[in-house]
C-alpha positions as CSV (number, residue, x, y, z in Angstrom):
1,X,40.2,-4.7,-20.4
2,X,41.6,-8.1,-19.9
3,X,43.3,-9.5,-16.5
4,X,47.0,-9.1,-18.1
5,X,46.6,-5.4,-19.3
6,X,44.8,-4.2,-15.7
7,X,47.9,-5.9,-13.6
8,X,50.7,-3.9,-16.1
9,X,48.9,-1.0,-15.1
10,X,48.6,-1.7,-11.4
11,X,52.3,-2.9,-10.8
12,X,52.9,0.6,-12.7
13,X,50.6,2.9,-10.5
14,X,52.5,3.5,-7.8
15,X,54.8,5.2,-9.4
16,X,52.5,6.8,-12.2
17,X,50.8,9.9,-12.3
18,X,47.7,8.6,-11.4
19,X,46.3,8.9,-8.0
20,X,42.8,7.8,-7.7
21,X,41.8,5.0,-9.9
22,X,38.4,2.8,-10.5
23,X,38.3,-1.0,-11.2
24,X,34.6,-1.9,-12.3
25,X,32.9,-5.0,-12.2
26,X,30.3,-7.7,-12.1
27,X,29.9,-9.3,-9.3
28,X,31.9,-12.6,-9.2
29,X,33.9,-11.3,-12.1
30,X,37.1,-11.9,-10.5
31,X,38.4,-8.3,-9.5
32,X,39.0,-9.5,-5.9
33,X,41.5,-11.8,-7.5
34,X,42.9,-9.3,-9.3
35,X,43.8,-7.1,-6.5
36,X,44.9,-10.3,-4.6
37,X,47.4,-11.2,-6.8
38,X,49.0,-7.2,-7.4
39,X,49.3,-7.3,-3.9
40,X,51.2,-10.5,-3.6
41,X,53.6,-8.9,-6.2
42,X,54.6,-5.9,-3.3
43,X,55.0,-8.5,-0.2
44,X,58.5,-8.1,-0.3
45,X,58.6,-4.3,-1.0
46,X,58.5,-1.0,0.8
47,X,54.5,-0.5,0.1
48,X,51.4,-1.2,2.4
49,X,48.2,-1.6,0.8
50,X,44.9,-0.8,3.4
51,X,41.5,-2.3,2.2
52,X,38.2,-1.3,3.5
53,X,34.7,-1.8,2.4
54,X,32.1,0.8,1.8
55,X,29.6,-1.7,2.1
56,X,26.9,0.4,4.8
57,X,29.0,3.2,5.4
58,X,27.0,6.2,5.2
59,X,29.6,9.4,5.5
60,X,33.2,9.7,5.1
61,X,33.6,9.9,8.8
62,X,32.9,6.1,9.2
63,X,35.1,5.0,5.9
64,X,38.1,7.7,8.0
65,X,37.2,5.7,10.9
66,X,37.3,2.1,9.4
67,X,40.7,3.2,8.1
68,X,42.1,5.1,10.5
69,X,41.9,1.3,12.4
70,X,43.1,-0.1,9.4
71,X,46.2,2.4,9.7
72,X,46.6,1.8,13.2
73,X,45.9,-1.8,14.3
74,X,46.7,-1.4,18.0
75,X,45.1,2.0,18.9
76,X,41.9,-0.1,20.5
77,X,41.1,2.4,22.7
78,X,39.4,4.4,19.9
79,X,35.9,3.2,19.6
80,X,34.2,6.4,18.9
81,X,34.2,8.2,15.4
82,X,37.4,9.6,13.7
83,X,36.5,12.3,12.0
84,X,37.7,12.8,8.7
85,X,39.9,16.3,9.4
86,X,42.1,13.2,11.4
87,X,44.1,12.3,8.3
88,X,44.6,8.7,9.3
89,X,48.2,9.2,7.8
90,X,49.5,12.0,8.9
91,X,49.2,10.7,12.4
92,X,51.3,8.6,14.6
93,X,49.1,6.9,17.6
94,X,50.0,6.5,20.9
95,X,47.1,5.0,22.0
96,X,47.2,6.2,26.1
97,X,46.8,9.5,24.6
98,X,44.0,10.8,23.8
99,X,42.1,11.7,20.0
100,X,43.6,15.2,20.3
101,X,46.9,13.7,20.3
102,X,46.7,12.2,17.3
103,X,46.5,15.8,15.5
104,X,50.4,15.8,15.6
105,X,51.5,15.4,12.2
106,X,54.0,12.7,11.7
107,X,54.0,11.5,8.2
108,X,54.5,7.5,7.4
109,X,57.3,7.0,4.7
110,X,56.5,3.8,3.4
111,X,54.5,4.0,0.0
112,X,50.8,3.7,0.9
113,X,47.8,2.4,-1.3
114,X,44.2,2.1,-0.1
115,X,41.8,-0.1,-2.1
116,X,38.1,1.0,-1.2
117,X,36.3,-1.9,-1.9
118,X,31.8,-2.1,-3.0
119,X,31.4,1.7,-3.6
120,X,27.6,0.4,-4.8
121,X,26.6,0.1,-1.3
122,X,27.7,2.7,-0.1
123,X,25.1,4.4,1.5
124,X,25.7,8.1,0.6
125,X,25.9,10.3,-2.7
126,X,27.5,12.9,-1.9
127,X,30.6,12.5,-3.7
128,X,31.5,16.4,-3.4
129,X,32.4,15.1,-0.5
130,X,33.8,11.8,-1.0
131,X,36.1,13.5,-4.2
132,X,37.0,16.3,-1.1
133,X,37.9,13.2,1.2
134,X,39.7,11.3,-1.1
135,X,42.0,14.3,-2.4
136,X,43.1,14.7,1.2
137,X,44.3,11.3,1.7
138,X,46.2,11.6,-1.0
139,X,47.8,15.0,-0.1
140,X,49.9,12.7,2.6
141,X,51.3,11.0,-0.4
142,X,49.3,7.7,-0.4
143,X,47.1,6.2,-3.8
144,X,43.9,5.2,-3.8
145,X,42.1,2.3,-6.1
146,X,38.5,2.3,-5.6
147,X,36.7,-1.4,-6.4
148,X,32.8,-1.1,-7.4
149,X,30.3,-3.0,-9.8
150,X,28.0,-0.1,-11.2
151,X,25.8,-2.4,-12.3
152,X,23.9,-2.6,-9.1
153,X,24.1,0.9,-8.8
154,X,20.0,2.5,-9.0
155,X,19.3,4.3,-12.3
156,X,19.3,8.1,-10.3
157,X,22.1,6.9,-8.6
158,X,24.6,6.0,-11.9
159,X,23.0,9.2,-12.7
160,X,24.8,11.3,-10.5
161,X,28.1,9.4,-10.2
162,X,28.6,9.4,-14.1
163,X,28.6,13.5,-13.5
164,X,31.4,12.7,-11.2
165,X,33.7,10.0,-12.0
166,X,36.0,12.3,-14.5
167,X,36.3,14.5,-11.5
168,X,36.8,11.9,-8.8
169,X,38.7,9.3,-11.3
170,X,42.3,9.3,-13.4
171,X,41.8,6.2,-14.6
172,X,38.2,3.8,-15.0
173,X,39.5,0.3,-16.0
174,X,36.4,-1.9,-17.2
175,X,37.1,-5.6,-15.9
176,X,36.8,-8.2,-18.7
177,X,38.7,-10.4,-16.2
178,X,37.0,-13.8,-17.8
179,X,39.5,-17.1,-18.5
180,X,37.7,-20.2,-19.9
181,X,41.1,-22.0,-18.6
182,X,40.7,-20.5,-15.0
183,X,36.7,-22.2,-15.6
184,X,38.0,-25.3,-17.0
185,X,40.4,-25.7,-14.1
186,X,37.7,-25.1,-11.0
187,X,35.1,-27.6,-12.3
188,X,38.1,-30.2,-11.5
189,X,37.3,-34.1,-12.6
190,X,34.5,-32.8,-14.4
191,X,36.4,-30.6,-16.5
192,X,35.9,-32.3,-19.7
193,X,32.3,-31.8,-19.9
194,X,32.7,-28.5,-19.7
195,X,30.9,-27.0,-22.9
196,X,29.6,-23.9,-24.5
197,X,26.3,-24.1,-22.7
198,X,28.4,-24.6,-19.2
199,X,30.0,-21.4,-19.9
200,X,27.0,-19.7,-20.4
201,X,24.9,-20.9,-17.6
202,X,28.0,-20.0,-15.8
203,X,27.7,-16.5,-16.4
204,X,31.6,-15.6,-16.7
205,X,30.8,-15.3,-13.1
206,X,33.6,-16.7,-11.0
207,X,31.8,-16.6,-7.4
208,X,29.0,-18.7,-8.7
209,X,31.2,-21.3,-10.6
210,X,32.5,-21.6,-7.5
211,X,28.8,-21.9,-5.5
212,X,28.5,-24.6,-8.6
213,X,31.9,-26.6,-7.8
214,X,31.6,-26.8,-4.4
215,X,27.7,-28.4,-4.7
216,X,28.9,-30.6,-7.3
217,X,31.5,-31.8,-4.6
218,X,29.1,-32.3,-1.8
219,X,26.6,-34.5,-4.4
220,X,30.0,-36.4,-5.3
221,X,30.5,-37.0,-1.5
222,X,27.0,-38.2,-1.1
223,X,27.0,-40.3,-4.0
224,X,30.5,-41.8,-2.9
225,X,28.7,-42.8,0.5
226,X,26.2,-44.6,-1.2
227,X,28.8,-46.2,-3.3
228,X,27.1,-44.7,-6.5
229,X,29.4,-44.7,-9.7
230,X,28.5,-42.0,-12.2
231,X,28.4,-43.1,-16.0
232,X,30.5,-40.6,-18.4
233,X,26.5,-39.4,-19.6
234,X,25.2,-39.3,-16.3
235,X,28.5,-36.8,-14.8
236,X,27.8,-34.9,-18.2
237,X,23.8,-34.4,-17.3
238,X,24.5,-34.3,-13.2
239,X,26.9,-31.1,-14.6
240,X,24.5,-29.9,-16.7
241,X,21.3,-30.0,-14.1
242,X,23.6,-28.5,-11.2
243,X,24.9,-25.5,-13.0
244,X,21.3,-24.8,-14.6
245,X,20.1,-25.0,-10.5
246,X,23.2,-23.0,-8.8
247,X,23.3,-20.1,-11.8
248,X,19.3,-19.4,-11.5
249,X,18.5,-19.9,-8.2
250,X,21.5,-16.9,-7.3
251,X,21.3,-14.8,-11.1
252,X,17.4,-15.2,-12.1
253,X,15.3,-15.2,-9.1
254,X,14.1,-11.5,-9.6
255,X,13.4,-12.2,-13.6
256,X,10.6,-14.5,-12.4
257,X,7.7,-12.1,-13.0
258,X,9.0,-10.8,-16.6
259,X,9.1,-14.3,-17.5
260,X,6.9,-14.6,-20.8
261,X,7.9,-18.2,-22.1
262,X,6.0,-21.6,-21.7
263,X,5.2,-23.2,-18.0
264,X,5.3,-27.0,-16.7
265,X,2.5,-28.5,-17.6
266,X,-0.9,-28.3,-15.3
267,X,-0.2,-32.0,-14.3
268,X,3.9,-31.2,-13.7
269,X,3.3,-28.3,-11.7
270,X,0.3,-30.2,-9.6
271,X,3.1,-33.1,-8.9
272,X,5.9,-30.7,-8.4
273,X,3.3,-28.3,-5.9
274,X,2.6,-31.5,-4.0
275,X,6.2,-32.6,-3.3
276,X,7.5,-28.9,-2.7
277,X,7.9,-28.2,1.5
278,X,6.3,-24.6,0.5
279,X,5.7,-22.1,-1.5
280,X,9.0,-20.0,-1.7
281,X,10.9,-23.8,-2.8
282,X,7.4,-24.4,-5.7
283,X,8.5,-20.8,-6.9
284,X,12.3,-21.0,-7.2
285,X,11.9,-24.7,-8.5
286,X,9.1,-23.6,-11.2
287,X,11.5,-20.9,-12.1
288,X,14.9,-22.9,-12.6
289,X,12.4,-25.4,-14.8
290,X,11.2,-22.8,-16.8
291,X,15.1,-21.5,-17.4
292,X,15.6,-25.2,-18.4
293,X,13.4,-24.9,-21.2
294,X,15.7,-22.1,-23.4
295,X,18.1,-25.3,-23.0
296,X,16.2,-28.3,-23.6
297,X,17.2,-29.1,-26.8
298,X,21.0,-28.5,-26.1
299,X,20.8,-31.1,-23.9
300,X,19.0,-34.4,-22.9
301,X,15.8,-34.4,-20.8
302,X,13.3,-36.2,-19.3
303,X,9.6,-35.6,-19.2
304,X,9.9,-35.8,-14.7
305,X,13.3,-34.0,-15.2
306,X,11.6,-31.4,-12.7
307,X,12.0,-33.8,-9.9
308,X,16.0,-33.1,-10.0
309,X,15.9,-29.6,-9.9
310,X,13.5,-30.1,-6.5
311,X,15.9,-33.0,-5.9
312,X,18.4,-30.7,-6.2
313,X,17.0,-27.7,-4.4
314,X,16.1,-30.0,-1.0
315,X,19.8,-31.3,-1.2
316,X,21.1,-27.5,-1.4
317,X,18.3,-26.3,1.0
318,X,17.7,-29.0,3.5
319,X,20.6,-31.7,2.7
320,X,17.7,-34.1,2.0
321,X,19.6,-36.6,-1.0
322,X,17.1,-38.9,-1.5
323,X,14.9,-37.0,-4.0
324,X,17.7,-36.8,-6.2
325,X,19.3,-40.0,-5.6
326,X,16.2,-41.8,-7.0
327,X,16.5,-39.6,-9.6
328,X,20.3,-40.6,-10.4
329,X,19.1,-44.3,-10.0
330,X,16.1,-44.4,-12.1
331,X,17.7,-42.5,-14.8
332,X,20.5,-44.6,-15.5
333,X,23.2,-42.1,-14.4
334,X,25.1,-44.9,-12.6
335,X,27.6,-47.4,-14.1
């Protein structure tokens, strides 16, 4: 479901029907924006939005707990575990008083909404409980929008949540949150050299693109300091070569073993062995190379073209340049 047809829905929840809805995601897919921008649209209204990750919580005493701050701000006196029969809005803190006090009901009226945020790592399946929790919180009239990417969830895991998200869940919204122009935009002065092959090593992913933009800056920075001019080919290929590095050395590091496609050479792996600091930096270079190769003959290369990606990975690593400014140099990607 696209970004315009999620945020109709979600300026339209709080006064739906719906109580507990899911937004699911990749990673980097641009759901945090999403809830960024539908909160913006309530800063001037009568409606408080509480956000807590998931990420490590292992009962529904901690995620009461981490609200329960969230709900009350100044009651810093609390430092030990709230436990979930303290519905975090039904209660109104005075924080000299101890956590039996707080079991005086004394309902908030503003409209509430809480967006629990990485419900992959959370630590616990029991979502008997979590559904039991959840329905709760909503009994003192607040909504609930919970943010996850079930692709990272464990194959028994999915298992078991897919027999209760129909229970748990009024509405599952799938985030196809993916704008080429949004891309186009973040890659900044080297926007026009954005191609097809960009947006696929980019992975739709907007995290990484921005991993990839903000590398790309630092080389430009570097290069600027060495009063290096990029040709309109070289920008192109320094594009190319530093979203093929940033995409695989964060996406395709664990694909390394199920690799079954052709390797450096004996002599290219010797040289690029010898000029690695260690093994781990041979490995991730070796694998980035070998990633290179499904794209070879999209784009221009050069039979040391592994020297950039280790150029590369030392700059990104270490912030050692000149690996990869010989490269520039020699390769006539200066004016």
């Amino acid at each position: 479901m696209n970004k315009r047809n999620i945020l109709d829905d979600l300026n339209k929840f709080i006064d739906s029907e719906y109580n507990i809805i899911l937004l699911d995601g990749p990673w980097g897919s641009g759901k945090t924006y999403l809830l960024n921008e539908y909160v913006n649209n309530y800063q001037n209204k009568d409606v408080r939005f509480y956000y807590v990750s998931l990420h490590g919580m292992k009962n529904i005493d901690e995620i009461n707990t981490n609200l329960f701050m969230k709900v009350h701000p100044d009651a810093k006196n609390i430092t030990s575990i709230v436990p979930n029969v303290i519905n975090p809005f039904e209660e109104e803190v005075d924080t000299k008083k101890t956590l039996a006090y707080l079991l005086k009901i004394n309902k908030i009226k503003p409209d509430k909404i809480v967006i629990l945020d990485d419900l992959e790592r959370y630590a616990s399946s029991d979502y008997d409980a979590f559904l039991s929790y959840l329905t709760n919180l909503i009994a003192t009239g607040c909504k609930i929008i919970v943010v996850s990417n079930l692709l990272d969830f464990g194959t028994s895991e999915l298992f078991l949540f897919n027999t209760y998200k129909e229970k748990i869940f009024d509405r599952i919204y799938k985030a196809e949150l993916f704008d080429k122009d949004v891309l186009n935009a973040k890659f900044g002065k080297y926007e026009k050299y954005v191609d097809d092959t960009i947006v696929d090593l980019s992975k739709q992913n907007y995290r990484l693109i921005e991993k990839i933009v903000t590398f790309l800056d630092e080389i430009s920075a570097k290069l600027d300091l060495n009063s290096i001019k990029l040709n309109e080919k070289g920008a192109r290929d320094l594009l190319y070569y530093t979203t093929m590095f940033v995409s695989t050395y964060f996406e395709s590091r664990r694909a390394y073993l199920n690799k079954v496609c052709d390797r450096l050479s004996v002599e290219q792996e010797r040289d690029l062995k010898s000029r690695s600091a260690s093994e781990a930096s041979f490995l991730d270079v070796n694998l980035i190379c070998i990633e290179h190769i499904n794209y070879k003959l999209k784009k221009p290369h050069y039979d040391d073209e592994y020297l950039i990606f280790l150029g590369l990975y030392k700059a990104y690593m270490y912030s050692e340049y000149e690996l990869l400014l010989d490269f520039i140099k020699k390769h006539k990607f200066t004016k």
